[in-house]
N, C-alpha and C positions, 0 to 999 in steps of 0.2 A: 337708606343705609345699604351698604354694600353686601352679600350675603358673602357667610364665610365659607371660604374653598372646603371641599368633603373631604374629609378623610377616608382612602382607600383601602381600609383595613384587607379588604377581603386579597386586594392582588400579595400583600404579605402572606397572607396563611397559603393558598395555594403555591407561591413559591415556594415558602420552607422547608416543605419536605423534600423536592429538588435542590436547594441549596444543602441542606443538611447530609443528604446523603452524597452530594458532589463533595461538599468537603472530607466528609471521614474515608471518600475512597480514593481521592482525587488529592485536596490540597496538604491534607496532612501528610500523607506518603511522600509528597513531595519534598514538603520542607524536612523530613526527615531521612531524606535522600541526600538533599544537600547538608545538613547537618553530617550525616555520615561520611562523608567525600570531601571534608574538611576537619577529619580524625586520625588517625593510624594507630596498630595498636602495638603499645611497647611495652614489652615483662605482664602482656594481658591486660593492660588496661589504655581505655580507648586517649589517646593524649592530642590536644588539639594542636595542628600544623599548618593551619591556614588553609594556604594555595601549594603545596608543597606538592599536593597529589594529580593536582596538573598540571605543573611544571616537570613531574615525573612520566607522567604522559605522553605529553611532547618533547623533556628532553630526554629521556634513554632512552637507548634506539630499539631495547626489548618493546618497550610497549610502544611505541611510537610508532614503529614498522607494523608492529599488528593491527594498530589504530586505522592510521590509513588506508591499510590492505582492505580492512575492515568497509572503511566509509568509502572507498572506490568501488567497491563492489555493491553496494547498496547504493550508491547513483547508479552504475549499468543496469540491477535490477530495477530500478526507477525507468530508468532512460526503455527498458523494452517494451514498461507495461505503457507507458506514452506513447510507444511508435508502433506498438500492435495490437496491445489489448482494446486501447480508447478510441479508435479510429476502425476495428473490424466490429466494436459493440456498437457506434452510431451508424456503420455500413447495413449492419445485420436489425438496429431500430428503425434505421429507415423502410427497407426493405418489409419490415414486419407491419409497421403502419400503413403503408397502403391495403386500402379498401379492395384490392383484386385480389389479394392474394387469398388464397383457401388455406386453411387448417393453421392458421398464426398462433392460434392459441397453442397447439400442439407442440409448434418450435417451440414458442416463447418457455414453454413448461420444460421443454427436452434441453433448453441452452441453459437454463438458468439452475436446472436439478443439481449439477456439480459444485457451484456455490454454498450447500446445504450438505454437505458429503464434510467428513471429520477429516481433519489434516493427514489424520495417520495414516487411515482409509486411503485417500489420492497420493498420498509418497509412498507407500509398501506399494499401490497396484500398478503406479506408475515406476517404479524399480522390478517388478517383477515383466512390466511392458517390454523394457528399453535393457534387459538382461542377455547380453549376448550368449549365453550358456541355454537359457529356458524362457526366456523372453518369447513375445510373439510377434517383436518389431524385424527380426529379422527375415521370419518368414511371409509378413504382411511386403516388406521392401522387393521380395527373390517373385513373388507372384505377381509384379507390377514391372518387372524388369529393374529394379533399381538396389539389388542387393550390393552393389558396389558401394553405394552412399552409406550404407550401416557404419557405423564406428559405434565401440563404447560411450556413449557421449557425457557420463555420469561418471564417467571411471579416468576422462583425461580432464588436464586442467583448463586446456583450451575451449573446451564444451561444457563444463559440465555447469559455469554459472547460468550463462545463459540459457541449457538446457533448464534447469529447475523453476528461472524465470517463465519460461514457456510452459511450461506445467500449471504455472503459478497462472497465468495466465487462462489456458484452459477451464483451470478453475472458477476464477472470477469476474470474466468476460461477460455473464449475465446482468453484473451488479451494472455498469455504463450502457450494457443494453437495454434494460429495464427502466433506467433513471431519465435516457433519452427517449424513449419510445413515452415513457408518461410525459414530458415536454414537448412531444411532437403532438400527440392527442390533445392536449391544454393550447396550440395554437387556433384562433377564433376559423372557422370554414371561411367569413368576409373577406378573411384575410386571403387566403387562398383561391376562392373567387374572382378574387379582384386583380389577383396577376392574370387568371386566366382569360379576363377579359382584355388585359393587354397583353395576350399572347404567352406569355410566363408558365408552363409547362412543364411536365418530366422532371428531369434533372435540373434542369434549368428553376425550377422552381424550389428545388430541394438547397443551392446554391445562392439562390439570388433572395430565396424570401422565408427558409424554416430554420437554416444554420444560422444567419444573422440573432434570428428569434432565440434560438436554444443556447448561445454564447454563454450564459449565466447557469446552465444547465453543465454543460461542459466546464467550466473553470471550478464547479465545485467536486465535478469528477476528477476533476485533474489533482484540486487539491486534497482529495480523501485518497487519490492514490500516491500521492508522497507520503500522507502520514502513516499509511496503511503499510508503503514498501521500506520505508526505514524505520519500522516497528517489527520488520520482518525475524519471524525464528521460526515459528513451527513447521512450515516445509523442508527449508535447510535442514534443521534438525531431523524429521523423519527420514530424508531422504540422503544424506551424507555425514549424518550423526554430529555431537555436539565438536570436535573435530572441523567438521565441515572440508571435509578433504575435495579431491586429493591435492595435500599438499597444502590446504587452508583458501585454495580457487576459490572457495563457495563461503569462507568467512563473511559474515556480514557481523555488523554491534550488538543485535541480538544474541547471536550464537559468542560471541567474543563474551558480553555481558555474562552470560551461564557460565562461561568455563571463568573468567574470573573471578566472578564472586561467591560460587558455589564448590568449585574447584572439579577437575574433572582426571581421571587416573592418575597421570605422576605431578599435576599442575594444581597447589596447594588451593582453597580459599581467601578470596582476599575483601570482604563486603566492602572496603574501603575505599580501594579500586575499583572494584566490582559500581559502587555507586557514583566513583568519578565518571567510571566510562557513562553509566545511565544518564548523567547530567548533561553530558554531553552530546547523547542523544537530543536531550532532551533542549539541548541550546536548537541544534541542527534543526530537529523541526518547528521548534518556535518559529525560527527565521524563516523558513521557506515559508510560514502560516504567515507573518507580517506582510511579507514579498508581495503572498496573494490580495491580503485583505488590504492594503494601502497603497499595492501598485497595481496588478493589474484589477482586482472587483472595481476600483475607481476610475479606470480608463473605460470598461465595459459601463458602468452606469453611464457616467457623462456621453457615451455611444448610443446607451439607450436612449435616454431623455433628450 
């Protein structure tokens, strides 16, 4: 007689509390999200419109214009923490994991303490840095001979996304240094060994045999910092107010999402809206998670294996 399969009671019970609580904060806000962004409300009461509220979206050019300004600016701020943040944190992991270097622990504590600092905290000191009146950016620039380069860079529109992004970045730079330096330590020493018996060395060895390794390490940086940068509000907000001036340069969805669904000085509340734009969020990163998880995690396995 065939014995019968067990029943796994137990992997149920230790889920459920993780499922239960992912849904009351997670899947229910959702669907009530979309439920709301397929209402509007007329004489006070909420009346269902379908898709009306994103066809108003995209087609009047009110919200349509602020939309895009919106999501352009939240891929630049995408686009810097990729081209600085993620590549000076595996510079600054590498560096830290070698075995020569004295006092690692010391950096490692001193780059990563900023990540642990409260949004308000790093946009007030970093507005009070970069304050051409009482800042200390300009006279750090004038004792280095570069007070030429100073400009308001928070106060034009040309700078000032970017700048916040760099901020943003300072900030968080620990988070991809610390996630690659622990994949650098998890590569086997045999491995390492064994280039350097054919020669494989230095740099050369960081290039040809620990990047290859840490790929899987990196692509999941990558993808926590999309979801991470088009979730973005609380720096924005600290640091250029729900506004996001000047002139709305520094608008990202997040801060769009505040002002209209909460409404902000002369600019009424609209939850309706307010939950279209989130949904829309909420498409944007979906996608970019699929992108990762079915196009490139499946090029990198098949690389590994």
């Amino acid at each position: 007689m065939s014995e019968t399969p067990k029943r796994r009671w137990h992997i149920a019970v230790f889920l459920a509390p993780a499922v239960l609580v992912y849904t009351a904060i997670m899947i229910i806000p959702l669907f009530g999200t979309l439920r709301l962004s397929l209402f509007t409300a007329i004489d006070h009461q909420q009346t269902f419109i379908g898709l009306d509220n994103f066809r108003k979206l995209f087609g009047d050019k009110y919200w349509s214009d602020a939309f895009w300004n919106a999501l352009k600016n939240n891929a630049w701020f995408f686009v810097v923490h990729m081209i600085v943040q993620n590549p000076i944190g595996i510079a600054i992991a590498a560096m830290l994991s070698s075995p020569a270097l004295r006092f690692s622990a010391f950096y490692r504590t001193a780059i990563f303490i900023p990540t642990i600092l409260s949004f308000v905290i790093v946009g007030f000191a970093w507005k009070l840095i970069l304050s051409p009146i009482w800042g200390i950016a300009p006279d750090l620039l004038q004792a280095v001979g570069l007070k030429s380069l100073f400009a308001p860079w928070l106060g034009k529109e040309e700078y000032a996304l970017t700048t916040v992004a760099l901020i943003s970045v300072w900030q968080f730079i620990g988070i991809p240094m610390m996630l690659i330096y622990a994949a650098l330590l998890s590569i086997p020493d045999e491995v390492i060994e064994a280039g350097e018996c054919d020669g494989i060395t230095g740099m050369s060895a960081f290039w040809k045999i620990k990047l290859p390794l840490i790929l899987p390490s990196i692509g999941i940086i990558s993808i926590l910092t999309f979801v991470g940068n088009f979730n973005a509000f609380d720096l924005v907000y600290t640091t250029q107010g729900a506004l996001a001036g000047p002139n709305y340069s520094t608008d990202v969805l997040g801060t769009l999402l505040y002002r209209t669904f909460f409404g902000f000085q002369m600019q009424l509340g609209d939850p309706n809206m307010g939950a279209t734009i989130a949904m829309m969020m909420f498409t944007v990163i979906l996608i970019g998670v699929c992108i990762y998880l079915f196009g490139i995690q499946t090029r990198m396995r098949r690389y590994q294996f």
